[in-house]
Structures are given as C-alpha cells and as structure tokens.
FIKOLZA-1660 file (N, C-alpha, C; in steps of 0.1 Angstrom, whole numbers, plus 5000, padded with zeros to 4 digits):
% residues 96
   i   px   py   pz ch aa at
   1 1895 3751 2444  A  X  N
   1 1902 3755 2456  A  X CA
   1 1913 3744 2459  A  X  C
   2 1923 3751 2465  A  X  N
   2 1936 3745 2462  A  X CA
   2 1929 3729 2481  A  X  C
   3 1935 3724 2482  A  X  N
   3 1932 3713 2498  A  X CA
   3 1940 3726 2511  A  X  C
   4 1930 3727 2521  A  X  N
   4 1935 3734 2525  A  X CA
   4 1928 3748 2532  A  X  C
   5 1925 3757 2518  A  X  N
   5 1923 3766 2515  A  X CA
   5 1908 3768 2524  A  X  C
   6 1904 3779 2529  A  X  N
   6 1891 3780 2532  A  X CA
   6 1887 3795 2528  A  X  C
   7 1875 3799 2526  A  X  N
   7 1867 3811 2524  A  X CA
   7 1860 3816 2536  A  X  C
   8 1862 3829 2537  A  X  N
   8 1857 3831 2550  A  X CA
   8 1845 3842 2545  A  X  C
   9 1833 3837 2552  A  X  N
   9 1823 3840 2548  A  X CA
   9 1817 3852 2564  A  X  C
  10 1815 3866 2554  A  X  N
  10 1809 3872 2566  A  X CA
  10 1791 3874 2565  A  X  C
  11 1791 3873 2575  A  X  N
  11 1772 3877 2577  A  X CA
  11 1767 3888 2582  A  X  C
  12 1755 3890 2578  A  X  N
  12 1749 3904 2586  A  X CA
  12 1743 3899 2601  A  X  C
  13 1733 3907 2606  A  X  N
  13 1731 3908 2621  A  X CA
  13 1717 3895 2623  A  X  C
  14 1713 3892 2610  A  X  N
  14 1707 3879 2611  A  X CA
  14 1711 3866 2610  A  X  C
  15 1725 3864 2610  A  X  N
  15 1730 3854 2606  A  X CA
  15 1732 3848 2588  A  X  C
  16 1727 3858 2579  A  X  N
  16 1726 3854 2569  A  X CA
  16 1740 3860 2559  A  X  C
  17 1748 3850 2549  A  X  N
  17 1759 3851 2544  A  X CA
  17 1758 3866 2533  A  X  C
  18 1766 3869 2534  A  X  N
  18 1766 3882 2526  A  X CA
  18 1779 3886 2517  A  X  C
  19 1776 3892 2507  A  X  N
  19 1788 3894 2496  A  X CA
  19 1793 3881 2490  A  X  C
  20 1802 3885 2483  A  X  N
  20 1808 3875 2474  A  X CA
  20 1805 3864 2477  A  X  C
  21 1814 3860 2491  A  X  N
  21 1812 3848 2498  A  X CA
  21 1803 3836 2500  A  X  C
  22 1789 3848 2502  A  X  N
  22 1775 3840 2501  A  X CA
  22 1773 3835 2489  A  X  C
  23 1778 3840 2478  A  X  N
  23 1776 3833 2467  A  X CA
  23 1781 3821 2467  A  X  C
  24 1791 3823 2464  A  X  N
  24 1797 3811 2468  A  X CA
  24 1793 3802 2476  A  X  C
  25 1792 3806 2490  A  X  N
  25 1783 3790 2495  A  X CA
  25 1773 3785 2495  A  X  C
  26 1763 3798 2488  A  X  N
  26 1749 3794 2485  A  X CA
  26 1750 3783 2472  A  X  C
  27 1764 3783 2464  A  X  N
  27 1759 3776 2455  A  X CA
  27 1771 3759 2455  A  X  C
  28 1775 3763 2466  A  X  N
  28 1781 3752 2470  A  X CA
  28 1775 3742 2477  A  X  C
  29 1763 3748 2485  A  X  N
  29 1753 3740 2490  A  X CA
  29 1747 3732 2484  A  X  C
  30 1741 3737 2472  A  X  N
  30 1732 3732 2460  A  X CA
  30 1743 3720 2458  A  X  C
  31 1752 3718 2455  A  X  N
  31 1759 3711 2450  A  X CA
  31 1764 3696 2459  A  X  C
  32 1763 3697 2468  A  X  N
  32 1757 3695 2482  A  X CA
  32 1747 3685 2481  A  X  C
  33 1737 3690 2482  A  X  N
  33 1721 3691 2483  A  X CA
  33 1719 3678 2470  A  X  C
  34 1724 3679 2461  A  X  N
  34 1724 3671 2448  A  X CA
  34 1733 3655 2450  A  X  C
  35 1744 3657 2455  A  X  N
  35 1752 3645 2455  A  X CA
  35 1749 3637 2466  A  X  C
  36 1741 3625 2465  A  X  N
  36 1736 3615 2468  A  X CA
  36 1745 3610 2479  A  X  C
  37 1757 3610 2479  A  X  N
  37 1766 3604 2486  A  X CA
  37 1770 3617 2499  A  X  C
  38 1766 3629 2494  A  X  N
  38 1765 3636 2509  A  X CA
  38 1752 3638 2513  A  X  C
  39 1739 3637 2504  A  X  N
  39 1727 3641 2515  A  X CA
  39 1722 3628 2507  A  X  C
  40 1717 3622 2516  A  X  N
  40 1708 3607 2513  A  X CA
  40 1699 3612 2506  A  X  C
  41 1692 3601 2499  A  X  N
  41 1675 3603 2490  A  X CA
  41 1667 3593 2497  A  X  C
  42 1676 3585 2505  A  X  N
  42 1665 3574 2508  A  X CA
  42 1657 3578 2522  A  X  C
  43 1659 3592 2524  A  X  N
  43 1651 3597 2539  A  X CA
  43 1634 3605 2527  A  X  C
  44 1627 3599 2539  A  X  N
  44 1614 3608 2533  A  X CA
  44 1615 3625 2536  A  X  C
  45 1619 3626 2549  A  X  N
  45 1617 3641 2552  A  X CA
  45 1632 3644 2557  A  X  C
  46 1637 3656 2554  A  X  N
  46 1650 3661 2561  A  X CA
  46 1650 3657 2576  A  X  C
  47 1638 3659 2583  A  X  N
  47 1638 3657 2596  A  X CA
  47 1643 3644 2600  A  X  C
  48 1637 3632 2595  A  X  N
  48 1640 3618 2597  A  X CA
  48 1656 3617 2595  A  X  C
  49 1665 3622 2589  A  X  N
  49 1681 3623 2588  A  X CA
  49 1684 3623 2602  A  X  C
  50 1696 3616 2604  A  X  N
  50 1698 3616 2615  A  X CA
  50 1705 3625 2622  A  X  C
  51 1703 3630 2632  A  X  N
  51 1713 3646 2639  A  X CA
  51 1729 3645 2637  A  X  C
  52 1733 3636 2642  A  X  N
  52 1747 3631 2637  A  X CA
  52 1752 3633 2626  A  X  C
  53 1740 3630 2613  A  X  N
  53 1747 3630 2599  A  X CA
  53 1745 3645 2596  A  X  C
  54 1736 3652 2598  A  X  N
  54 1734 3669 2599  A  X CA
  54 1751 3675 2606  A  X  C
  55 1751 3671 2616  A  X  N
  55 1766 3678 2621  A  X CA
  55 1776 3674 2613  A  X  C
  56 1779 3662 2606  A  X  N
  56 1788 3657 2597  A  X CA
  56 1788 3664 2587  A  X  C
  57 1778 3668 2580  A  X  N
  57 1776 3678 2567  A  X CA
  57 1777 3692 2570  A  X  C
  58 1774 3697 2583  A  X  N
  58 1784 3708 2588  A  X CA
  58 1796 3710 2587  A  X  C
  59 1803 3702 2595  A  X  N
  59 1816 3704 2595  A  X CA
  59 1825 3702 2580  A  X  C
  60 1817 3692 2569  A  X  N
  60 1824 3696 2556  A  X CA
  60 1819 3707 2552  A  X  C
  61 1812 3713 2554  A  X  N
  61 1811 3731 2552  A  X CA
  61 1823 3738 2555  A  X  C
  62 1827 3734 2572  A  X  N
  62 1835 3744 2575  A  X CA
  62 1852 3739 2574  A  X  C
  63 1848 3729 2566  A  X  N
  63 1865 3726 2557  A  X CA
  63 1864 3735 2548  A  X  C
  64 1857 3740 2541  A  X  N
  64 1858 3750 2531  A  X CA
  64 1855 3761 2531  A  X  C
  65 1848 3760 2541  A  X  N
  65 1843 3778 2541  A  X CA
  65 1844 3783 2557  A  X  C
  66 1852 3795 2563  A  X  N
  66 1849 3799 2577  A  X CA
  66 1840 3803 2581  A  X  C
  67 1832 3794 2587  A  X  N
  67 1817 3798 2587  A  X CA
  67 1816 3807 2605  A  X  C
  68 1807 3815 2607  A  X  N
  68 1805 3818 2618  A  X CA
  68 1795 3813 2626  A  X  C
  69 1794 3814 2640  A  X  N
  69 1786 3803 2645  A  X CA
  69 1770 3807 2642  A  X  C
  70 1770 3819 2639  A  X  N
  70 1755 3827 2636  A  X CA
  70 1747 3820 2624  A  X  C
  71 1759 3817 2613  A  X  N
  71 1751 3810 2602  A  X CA
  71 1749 3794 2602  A  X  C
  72 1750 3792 2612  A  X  N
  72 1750 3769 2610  A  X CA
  72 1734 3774 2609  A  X  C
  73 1725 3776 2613  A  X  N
  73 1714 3777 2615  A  X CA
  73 1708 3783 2599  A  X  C
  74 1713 3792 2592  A  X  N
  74 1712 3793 2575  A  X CA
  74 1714 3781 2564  A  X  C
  75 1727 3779 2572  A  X  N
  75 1732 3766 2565  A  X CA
  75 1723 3756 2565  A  X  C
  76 1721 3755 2575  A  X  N
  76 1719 3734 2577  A  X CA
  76 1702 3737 2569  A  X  C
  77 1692 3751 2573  A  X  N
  77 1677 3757 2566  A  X CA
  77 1682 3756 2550  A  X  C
  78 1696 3761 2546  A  X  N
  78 1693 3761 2532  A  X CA
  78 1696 3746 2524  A  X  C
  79 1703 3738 2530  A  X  N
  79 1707 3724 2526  A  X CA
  79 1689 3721 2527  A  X  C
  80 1685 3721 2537  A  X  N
  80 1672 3713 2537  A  X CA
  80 1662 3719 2524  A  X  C
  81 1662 3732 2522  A  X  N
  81 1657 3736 2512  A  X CA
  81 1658 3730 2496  A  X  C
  82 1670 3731 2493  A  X  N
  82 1678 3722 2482  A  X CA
  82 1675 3710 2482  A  X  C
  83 1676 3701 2491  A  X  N
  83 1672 3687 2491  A  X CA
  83 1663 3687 2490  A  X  C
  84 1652 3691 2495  A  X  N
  84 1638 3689 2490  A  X CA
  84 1633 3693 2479  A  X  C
  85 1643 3705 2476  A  X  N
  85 1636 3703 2457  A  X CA
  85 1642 3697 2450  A  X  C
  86 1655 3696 2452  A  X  N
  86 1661 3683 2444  A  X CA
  86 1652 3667 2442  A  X  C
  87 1649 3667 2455  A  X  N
  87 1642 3651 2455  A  X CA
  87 1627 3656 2449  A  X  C
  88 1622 3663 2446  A  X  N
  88 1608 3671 2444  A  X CA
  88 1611 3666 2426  A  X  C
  89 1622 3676 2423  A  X  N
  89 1624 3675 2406  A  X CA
  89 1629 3660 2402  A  X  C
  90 1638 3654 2411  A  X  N
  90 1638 3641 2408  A  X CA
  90 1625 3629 2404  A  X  C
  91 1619 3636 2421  A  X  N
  91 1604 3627 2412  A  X CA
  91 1594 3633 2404  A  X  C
  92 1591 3644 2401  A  X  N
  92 1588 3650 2393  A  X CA
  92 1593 3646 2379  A  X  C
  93 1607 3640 2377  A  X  N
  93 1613 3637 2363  A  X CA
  93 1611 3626 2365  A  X  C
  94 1609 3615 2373  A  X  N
  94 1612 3598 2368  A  X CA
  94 1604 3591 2373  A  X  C
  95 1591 3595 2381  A  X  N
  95 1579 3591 2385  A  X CA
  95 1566 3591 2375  A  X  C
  96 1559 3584 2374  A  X  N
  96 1552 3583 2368  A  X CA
  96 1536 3578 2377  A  X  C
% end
C-alpha cells in the first residue's frame, strides 16, 4: 500500500469485518500480533498491557484500514487472540 492510502472495511450487524476487506485485516492483524515491537512479549496476559498501549495499536489500524466504530471491539478480541498463540507457539518452540 502506497503511505496514505487506506481500505475501508465494511461489517455486518455484529460488528464483524466482512468481504474482501476482512481479509485483509484479519491477516494484517496476525502480522501485528507477531512483531514484537508492536505487541510486547514481555506482558504475561493481554490484560496486564497497558490501556494506552491498546488504543495506540488501534489507531495504527485505522492508518490503514477505515475501520468503523462497531469493529474496535473485533479488532482489539482478535489481536489478543493472535498474541496469545503467537507467544503460546513461541514457547512451545524454544522452551524446554
């Protein structure tokens, strides 16, 4: 995506992303969820993150994607989902 540019993502009557779009940010999230330098590793539980840093990782969502107000509440559930299996397979691969 060119700087700039945003995708505008529509949802159904539950708040959840639908068509093309959702693809797209379902798999933008993951990508997300993985890079260390946007979601911490050093928190034990998503909860313990600090509220502040949750709305920060919002709003670089809605640099890229037009999000509607219905889905922050999909979003911020499916980040937390991701992170925890990310950090799940991480220790899973390099714990012993």
């Amino acid at each position: 995506m060119r700087e700039g540019e945003r995708i505008v993502v529509e949802c159904n009557q539950l708040g959840q992303p639908i068509k093309k779009a959702a693809c797209l940010l379902t798999s933008f999230l993951g990508t997300v969820a993985r890079r260390p330098q946007l979601c911490l590793l050093g928190y034990a539980k998503w909860n313990d993150m600090l509220p502040t840093y949750k709305v920060e990782l919002l709003r670089d969502m809605e640099s890229k994607f037009v999000l509607p107000p219905s889905t922050h509440d999909f979003v911020m559930k499916s980040l937390n989902r991701k992170w925890k299996e990310y950090r799940a397979q991480l220790k899973r691969d390099y714990m012993r």
